[in-house]
N, C-alpha and C positions, 0 to 999 in steps of 0.2 A: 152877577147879581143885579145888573142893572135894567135885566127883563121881567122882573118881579111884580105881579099887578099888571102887566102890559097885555092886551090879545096881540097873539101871533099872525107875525103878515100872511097874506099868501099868495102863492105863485101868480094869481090871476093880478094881485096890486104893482105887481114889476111892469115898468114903462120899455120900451123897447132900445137895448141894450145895456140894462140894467140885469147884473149878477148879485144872486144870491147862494147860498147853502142849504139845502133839503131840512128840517128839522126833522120832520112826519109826516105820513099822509093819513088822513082819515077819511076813509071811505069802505066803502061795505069790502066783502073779501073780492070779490071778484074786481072789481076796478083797482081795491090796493095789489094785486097780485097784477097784474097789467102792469100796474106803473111801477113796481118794482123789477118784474121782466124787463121793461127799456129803460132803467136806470134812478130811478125816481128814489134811492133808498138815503137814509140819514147819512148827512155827510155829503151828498155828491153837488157838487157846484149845477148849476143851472143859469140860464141866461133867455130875456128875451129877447127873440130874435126881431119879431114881428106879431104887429095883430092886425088885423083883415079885417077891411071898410064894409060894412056901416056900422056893424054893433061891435067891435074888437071882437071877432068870435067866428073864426077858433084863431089861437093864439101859436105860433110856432116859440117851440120851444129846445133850444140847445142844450143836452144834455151827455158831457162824455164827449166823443168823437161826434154823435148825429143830430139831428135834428126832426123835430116831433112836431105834428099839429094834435092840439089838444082843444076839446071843448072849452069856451068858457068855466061850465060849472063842474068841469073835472080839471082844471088847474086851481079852482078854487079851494079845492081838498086837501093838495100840497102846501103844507105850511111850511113855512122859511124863516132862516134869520140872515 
């Protein structure tokens, strides 16, 4: 109850080696069905690996056994707690 009133983090505000928890992705069908094919579904721990100089973008992301480079503004669709 203590998320009440709160906007949900997301994937793209984790610092590199900081884990979180999948809540939801919102994103059109075709990117949510991607990121749900490599792992991206509610419930699945996540972790940043790294994010790539200059702009953090794209962000490597651990998920499960592998490890993922994601756009910035498609990790920004995965919401976490």
């Amino acid at each position: 109850m203590g998320d009440v009133g709160q906007t949900p983090r997301t994937l793209s505000g984790l610092k590199a080696g900081e884990s979180a928890v999948v809540e939801r992705v919102d994103a059109d069908d075709l990117l949510a069905r991607r990121l749900l094919e490599i792992g991206f579904y509610p419930g699945a721990k996540v972790e940043l690996v790294a994010s790539m100089w200059p702009a953090d973008d794209p962000v490597a992301i651990r998920v499960g056994g592998a490890t993922f480079a994601l756009r910035r503004q498609e990790a920004e669709r995965v919401k976490i707690r």
